[in-house]
C-alpha positions as CSV (number, residue, x, y, z in Angstrom):
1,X,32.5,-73.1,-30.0
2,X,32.8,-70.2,-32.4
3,X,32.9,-66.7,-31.1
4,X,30.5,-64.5,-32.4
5,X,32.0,-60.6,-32.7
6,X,30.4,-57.5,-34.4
7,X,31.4,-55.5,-37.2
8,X,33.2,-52.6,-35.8
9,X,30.6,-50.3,-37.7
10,X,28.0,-52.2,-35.3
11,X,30.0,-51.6,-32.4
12,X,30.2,-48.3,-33.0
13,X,26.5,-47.2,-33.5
14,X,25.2,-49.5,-30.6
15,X,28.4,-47.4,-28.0
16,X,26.3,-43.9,-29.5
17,X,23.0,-45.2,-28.8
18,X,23.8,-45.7,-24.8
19,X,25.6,-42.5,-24.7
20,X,22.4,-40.9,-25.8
21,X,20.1,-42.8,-23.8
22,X,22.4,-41.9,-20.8
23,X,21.9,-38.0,-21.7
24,X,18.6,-38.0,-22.8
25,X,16.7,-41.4,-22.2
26,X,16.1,-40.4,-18.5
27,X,13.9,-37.4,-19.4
28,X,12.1,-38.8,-21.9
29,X,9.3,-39.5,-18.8
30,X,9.1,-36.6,-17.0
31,X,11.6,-37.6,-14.3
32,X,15.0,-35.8,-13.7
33,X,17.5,-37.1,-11.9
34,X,17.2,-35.6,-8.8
35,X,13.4,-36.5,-8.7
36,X,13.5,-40.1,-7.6
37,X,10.1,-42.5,-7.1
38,X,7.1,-40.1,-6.0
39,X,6.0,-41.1,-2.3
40,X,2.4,-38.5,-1.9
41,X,2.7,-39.3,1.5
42,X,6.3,-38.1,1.9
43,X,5.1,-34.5,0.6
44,X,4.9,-31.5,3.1
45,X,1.3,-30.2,3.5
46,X,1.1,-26.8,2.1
47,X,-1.8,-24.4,2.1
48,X,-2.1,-21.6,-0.4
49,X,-3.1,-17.8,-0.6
50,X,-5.9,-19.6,-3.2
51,X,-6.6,-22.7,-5.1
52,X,-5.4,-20.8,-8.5
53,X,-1.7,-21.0,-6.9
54,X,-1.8,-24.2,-6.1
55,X,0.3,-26.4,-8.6
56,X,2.2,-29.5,-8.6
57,X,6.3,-29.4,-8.3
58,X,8.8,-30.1,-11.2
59,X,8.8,-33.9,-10.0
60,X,5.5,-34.0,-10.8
61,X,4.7,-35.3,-7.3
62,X,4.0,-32.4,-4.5
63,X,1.4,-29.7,-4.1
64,X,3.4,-26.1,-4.1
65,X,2.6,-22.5,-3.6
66,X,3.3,-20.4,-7.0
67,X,4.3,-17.2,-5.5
68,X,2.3,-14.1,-4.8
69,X,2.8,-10.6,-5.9
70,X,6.2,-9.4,-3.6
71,X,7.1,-12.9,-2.7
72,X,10.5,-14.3,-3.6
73,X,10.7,-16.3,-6.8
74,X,13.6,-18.2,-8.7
75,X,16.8,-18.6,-7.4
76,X,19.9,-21.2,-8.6
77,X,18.8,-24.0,-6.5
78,X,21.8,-26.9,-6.2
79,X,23.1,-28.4,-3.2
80,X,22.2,-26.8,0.0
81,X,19.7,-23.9,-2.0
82,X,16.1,-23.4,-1.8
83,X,14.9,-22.9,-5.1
84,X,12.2,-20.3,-4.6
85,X,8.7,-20.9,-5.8
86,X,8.0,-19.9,-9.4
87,X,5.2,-16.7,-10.1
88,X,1.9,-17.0,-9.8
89,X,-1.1,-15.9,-13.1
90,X,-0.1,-12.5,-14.5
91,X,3.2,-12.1,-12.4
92,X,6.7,-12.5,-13.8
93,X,10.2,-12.7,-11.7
94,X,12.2,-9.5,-11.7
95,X,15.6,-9.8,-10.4
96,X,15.9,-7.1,-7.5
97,X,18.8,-5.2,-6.2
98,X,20.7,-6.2,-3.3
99,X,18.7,-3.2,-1.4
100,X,15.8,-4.6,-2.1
101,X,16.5,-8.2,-0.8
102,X,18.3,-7.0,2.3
103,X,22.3,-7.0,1.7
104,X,23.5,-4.8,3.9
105,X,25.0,-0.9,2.0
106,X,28.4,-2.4,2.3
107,X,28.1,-4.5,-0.4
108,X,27.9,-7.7,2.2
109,X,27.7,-11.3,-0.1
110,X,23.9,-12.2,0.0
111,X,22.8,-14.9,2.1
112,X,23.2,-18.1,0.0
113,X,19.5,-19.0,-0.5
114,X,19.2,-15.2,-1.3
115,X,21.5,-16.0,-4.6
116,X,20.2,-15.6,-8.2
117,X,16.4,-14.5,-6.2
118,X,13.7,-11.9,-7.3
119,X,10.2,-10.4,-6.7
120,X,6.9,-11.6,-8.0
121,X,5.5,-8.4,-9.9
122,X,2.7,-7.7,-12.0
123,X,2.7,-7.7,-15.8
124,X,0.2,-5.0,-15.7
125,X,1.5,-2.0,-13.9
126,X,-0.9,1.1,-11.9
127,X,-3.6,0.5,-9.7
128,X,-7.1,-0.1,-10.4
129,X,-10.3,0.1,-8.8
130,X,-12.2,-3.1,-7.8
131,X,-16.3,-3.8,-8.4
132,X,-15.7,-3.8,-4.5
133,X,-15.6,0.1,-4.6
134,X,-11.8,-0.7,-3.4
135,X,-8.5,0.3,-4.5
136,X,-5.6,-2.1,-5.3
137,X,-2.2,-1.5,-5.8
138,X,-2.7,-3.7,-9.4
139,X,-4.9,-5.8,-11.2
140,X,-2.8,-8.9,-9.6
141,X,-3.8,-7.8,-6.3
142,X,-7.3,-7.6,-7.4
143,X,-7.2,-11.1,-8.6
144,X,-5.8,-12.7,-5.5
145,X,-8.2,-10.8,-3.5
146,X,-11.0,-11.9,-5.9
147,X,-9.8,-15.8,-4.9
148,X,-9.7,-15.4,-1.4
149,X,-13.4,-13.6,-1.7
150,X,-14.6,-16.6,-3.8
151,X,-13.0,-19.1,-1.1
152,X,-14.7,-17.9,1.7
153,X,-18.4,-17.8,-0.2
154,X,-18.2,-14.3,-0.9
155,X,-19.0,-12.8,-4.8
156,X,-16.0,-12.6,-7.1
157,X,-14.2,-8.7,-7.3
158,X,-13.5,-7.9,-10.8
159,X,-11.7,-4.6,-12.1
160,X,-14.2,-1.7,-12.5
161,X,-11.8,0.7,-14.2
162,X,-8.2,1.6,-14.4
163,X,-7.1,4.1,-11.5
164,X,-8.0,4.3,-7.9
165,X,-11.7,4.2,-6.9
166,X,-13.1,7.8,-6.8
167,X,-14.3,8.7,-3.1
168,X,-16.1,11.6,-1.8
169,X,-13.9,13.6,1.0
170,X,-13.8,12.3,4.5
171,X,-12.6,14.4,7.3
172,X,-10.6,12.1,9.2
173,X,-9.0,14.3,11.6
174,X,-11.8,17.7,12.3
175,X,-11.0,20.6,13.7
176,X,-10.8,20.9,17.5
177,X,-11.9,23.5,20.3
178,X,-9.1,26.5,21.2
179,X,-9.5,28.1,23.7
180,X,-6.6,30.6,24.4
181,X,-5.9,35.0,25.4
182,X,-5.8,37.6,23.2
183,X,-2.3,38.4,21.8
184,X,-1.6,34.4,21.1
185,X,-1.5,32.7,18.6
186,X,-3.5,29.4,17.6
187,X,-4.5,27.4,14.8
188,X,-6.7,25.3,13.3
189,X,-6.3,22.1,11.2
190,X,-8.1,19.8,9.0
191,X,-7.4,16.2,7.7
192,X,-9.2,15.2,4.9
193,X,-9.4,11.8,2.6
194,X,-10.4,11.9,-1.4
195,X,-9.7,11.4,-4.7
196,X,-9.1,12.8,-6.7
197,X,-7.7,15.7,-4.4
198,X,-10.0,18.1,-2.9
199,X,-10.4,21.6,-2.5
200,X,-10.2,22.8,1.5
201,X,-11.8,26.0,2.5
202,X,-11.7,27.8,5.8
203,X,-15.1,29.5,6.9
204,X,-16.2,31.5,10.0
205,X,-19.8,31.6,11.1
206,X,-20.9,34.4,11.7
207,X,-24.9,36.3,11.8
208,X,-26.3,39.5,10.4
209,X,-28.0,42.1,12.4
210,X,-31.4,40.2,11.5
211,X,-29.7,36.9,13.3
212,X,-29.3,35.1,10.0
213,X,-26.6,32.8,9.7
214,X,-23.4,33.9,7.0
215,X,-20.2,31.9,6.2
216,X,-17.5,34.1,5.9
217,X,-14.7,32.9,3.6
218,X,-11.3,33.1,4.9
219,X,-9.0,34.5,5.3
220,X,-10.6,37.8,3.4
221,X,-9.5,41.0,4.2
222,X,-8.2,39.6,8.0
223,X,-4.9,40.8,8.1
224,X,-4.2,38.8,11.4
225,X,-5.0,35.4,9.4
226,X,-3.5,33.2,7.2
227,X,-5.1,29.9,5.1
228,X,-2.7,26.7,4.3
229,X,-3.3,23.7,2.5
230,X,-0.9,20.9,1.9
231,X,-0.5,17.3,0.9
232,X,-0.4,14.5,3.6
233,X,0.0,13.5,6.0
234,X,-1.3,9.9,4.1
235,X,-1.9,9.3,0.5
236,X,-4.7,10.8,-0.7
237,X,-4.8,12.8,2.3
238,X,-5.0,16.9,2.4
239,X,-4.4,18.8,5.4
240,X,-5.8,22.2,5.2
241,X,-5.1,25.1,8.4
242,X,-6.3,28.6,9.0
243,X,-3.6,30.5,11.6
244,X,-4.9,33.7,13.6
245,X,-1.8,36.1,14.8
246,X,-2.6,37.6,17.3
247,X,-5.9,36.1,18.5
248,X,-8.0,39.4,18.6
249,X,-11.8,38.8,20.6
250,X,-13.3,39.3,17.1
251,X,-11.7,35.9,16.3
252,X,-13.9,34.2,18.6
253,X,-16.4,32.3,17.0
254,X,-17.4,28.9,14.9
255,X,-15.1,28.0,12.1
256,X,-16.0,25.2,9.5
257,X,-13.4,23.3,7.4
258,X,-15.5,22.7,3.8
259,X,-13.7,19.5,1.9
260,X,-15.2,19.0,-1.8
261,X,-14.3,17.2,-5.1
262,X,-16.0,15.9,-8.3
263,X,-17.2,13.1,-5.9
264,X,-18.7,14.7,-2.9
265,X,-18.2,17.0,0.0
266,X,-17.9,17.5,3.5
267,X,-17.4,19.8,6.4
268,X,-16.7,19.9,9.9
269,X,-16.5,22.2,12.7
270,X,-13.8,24.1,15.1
271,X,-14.7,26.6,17.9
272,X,-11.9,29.3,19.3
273,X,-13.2,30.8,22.2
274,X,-11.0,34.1,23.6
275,X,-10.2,35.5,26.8
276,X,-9.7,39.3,26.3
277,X,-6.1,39.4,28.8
278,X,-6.5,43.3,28.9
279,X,-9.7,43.1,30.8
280,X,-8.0,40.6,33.2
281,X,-5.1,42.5,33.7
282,X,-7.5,45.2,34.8
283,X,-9.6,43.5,36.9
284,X,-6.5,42.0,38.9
285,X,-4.3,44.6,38.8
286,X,-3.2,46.1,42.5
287,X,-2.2,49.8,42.5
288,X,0.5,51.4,44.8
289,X,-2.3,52.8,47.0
290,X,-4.1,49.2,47.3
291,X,-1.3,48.1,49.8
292,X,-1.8,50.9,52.3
């Protein structure tokens, strides 16, 4: 029988075809290598923050969990490694420093699966405030809040306006009740929530000769008082604080903390009340002669 060979040109073009078919032909449907036949009932059951971060795996085969705003995204994946989940709508992966992800100051080597990792942030950076009347760190956390709301049967939260809500002070810590001698000295203090800031006056209530009720502002002409105000303790938080030194009986009395901004305002109230310690000295005071 005669044996049938190819040209050599023919040999040669049909060897380049499976050398491309073997770097390329095994993509062509979707499927890497590492993929394999998709078996739905082999996949992990996995619940997400909300349905919007809920998308299939490179495979093509298993539900996964994009990641949320601070999560852990990316990584080099390859034998032994996690690949981290990729970033949810409106988030992009930002490589983070080895503080950041935990390596110890000593320049320690990452934990493998920690390799090649970063955060989920925000495209849109600042806070704004929600139809909610809430604040959110950004407009991503707004939108993951605005999934979960829709979830559970609640109405959807869409952004108001750039910026943290505006809100009317709140005392959260008031003044308290002193009660202390003359010669000491004591103080009031005053926490209060707004924004934007707000103003903190000190006030003493005091009456006229015709029993009318005045607010004295303080500290005035009191040269035994001093007013504070300062930042904190919390964000958005101002601590205001009137100190008396010494406490003098004419400090006795009602004080109000006053708390306004372009929002709103507030006050609350403080008593001191004084013991005059010259009257008690006198009163128990025992004389040379007393003992005979």
């Amino acid at each position: 029988m005669p044996r049938f060979t190819l040209p050599p040109f023919l040999l040669l073009s049909l060897l380049f075809c499976l050398r491309s078919y073997r770097l390329t032909g095994a993509n062509d449907g979707g499927n890497t290598s590492e993929c394999g036949p998709c078996i739905p009932e082999s996949c992990e059951p996995v619940r997400c923050q909300a349905p919007e971060l809920s998308v299939r795996d490179a495979c093509g085969c298993c539900e996964q969990c994009l990641g949320a705003e601070g999560e852990l995204c990316g990584g080099r994946g390859g034998a032994g490694r996690r690949r981290q989940a990729r970033c949810g709508p409106g988030l992009v992966c930002v490589s983070q420093s080895r503080e950041v992800l935990g390596a110890a100051a000593s320049q320690a080597p990452l934990p493998e699966e920690l390799e090649g990792t970063g955060l989920c942030v925000c495209k849109e950076d600042g806070a704004v405030c929600g139809s909610d009347g809430r604040s959110y760190q950004s407009v991503c956390a707004l939108h993951l809040h605005s999934w979960i709301s829709v979830r559970a049967g609640r109405e959807r939260v869409h952004k108001a306006h750039d910026g943290e809500c505006k809100l009317a002070p709140v005392i959260v810590m008031p003044p308290k009740k002193i009660h202390n001698v003359t010669g000491a000295q004591v103080y009031l203090s005053c926490e209060v929530k707004a924004v934007p800031t707000p103003i903190i006056t000190w006030r003493k209530i005091t009456e006229s000769p015709k029993g009318v009720k005045l607010l004295e502002e303080l500290p005035g002409d009191r040269v035994n008082m001093a007013v504070q105000v300062r930042g904190g303790p919390s964000k958005h938080e101002s601590t205001g604080w009137v100190l008396i030194n010494p406490l003098t009986k004419e400090d006795e009395g009602v004080y109000q903390c006053h708390a306004t901004n372009m929002v709103g305002e507030t006050q609350s109230y403080g008593t001191i009340k004084v013991t005059d310690l010259s009257k008690y000295k006198k009163m128990n005071f025992i004389g040379p002669d007393d003992d005979m």
